[in-house]
N, C-alpha and C positions, 0 to 999 in steps of 0.2 A: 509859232516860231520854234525851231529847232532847240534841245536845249544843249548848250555849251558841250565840246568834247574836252578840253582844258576849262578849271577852276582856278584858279588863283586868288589867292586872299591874304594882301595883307604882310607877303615872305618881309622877310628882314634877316641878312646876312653879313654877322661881325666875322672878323679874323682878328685874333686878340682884339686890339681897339678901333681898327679900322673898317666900318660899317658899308660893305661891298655894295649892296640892297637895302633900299631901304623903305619900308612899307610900301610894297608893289603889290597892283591888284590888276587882271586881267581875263579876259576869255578867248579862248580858238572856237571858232563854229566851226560844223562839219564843214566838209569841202570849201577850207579856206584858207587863206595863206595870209599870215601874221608876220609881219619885218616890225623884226627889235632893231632900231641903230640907236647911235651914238659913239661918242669918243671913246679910245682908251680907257678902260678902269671905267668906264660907266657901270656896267656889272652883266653884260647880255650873258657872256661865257656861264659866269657865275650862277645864271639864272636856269638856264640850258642844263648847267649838271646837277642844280635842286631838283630841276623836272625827272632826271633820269634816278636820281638818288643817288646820285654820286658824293653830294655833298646835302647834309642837313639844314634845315632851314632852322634860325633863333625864335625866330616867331613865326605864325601864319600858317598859313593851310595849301593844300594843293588835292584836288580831284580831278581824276583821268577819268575820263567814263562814267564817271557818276559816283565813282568811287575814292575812298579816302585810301590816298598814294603811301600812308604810312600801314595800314589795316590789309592790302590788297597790291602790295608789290607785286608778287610774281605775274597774279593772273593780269594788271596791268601790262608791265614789260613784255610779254607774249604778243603784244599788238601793236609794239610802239618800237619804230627804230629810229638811229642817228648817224652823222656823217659829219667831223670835226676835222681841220686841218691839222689843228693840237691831239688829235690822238694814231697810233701809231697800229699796222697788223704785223703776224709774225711775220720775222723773217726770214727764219728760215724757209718758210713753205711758199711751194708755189703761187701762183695769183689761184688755179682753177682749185689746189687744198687747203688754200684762207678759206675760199666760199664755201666748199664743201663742210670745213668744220662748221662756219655761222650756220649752213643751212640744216645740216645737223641739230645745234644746240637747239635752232626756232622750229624744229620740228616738221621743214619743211618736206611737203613729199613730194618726187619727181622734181630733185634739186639740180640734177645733170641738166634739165631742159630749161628751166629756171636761169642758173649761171649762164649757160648759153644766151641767151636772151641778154642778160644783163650784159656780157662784156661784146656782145654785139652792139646794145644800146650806147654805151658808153665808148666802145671804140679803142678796146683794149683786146680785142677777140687774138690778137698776135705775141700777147703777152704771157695766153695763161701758161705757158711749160717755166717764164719764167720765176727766178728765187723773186720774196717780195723786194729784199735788200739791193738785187740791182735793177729796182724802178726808176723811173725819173718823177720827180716832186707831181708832175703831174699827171703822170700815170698813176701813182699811189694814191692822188684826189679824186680819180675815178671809180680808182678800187674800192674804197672809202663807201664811195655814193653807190655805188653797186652792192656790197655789206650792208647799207642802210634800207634795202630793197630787196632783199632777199626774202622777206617774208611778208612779202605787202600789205607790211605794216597799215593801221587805219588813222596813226600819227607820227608824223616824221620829223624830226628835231636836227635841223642842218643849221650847223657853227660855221659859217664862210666857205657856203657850198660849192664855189666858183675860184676859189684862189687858187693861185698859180696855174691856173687852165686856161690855152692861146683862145684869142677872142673869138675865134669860130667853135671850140669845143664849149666853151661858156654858154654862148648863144643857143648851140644845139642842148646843154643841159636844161636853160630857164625855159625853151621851148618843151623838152620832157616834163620838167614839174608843172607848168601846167596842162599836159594834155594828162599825164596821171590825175592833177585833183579832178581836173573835168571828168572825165572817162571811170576812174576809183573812189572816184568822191571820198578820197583822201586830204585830212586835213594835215600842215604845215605851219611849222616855227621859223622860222628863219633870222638870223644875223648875216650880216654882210658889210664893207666896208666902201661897198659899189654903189651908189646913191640912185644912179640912171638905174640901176640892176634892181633896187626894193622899187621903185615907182612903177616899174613893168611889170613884175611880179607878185607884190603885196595888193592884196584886199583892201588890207589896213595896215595900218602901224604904229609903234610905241618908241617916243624918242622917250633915252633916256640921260640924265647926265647926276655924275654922283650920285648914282644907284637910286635916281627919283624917277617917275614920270616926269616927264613936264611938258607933254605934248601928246594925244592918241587918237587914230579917224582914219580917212581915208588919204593916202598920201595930199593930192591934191587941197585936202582940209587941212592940213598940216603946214601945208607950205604955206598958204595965204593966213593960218594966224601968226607967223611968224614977218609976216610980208614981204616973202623972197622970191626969188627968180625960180628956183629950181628946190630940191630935196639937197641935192648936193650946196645950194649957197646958204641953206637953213644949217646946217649941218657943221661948214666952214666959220658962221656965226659961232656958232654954239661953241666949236673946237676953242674961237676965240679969248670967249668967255672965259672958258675953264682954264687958260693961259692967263689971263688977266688977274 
């Protein structure tokens, strides 16, 4: 058996007293796709930017590659990209001088043909002369996903890779991530708040609520220990819960 391309052990995440995550343990295997759901405030976001280092974990452990994420930042992030609806490119610069600087930083070579590619894939190919500032919500979700691809990353970390994109651009994205993990034997994080959308596309997955587990397998495993109709009526459950 393959050994894990994500480690997790155990994070736990306060903000002064409120404990975001809370003793979370998990693996990504190679060419695989991992769906984190759950409600609001569960902690996926939160979990998403311990992975990238954006935020410190209080306890626990994390290994990219085999390696300890605190010991071997750089040369991890070199291989590992993301695509968050919560985060923002400049704006002053074109779509085709976003990519050029990411492709840049990742050191990519032969990045004209690269870009090309990607806003062909995504279907943004008419946008790049324009600023990023006059995109529409969902063109800038494209851009997003095409920054996250620019250096074909061998692990990709998408925060609600699908919102605000019309249901035929959606479809053609979750058709791309899996013919990348097939084809790049690329492995994948994902959050979503599309239930049908992690059942299509997840391997597996980790429900979370109040920053616990309390549920992880194969969607299908997931739904019947809960004994629901769907991912989406497991979910609706749970939302309830945490109202109650």
């Amino acid at each position: 058996m393959s050994e894990p391309v994500v480690e997790v052990q155990g994070i736990t995440k306060f903000f002064k007293s409120f404990k975001a995550v809370d003793n979370v343990s998990f693996e990504v295997c190679p060419s695989e796709i991992l769906g984190i759901v759950g409600p609001n405030g569960a902690g996926k976001t939160t979990i998403i930017h311990m992975l990238l280092g954006l935020t410190t974990p209080n306890a626990g452990s994390i290994k990219i590659f085999g390696l300890n994420f605190n010991d071997h930042r750089e040369e991890i992030l070199e291989e590992v990209n993301f695509s968050s609806t919560y985060t923002s490119m400049p704006y002053s610069l074109t779509v085709r001088e976003s990519l050029k600087v990411f492709g840049w930083l990742y050191n990519v070579k032969n990045s004209d043909d690269k870009i090309d590619e990607l806003l062909k894939v995504f279907e943004i190919a008419d946008t790049k002369k324009m600023q990023v500032r006059n995109l529409s919500t969902g063109q800038l979700t494209r851009l997003n996903l095409a920054k996250a691809l620019i250096n074909d990353p061998k692990v990709l970390f998408l925060d609600e890779p699908t919102a605000s994109l019309d249901p035929d651009i959606a479809d053609k994205v979750r058709k791309y991530l899996l013919q990348i993990k097939r084809e790049k034997k690329i492995s994948i994080l994902l959050t979503s708040h599309n239930m049908k959308e992690m059942e299509e596309v997840s391997d597996r997955i980790i429900f979370l609520h109040k920053g616990k587990i309390i549920a992880s397998g194969k969607p299908e495993a997931v739904v019947q220990s809960f004994r629901g109709k769907n991912l989406e009526d497991v979910f609706l459950k749970v939302a309830r819960e945490k109202q109650a």
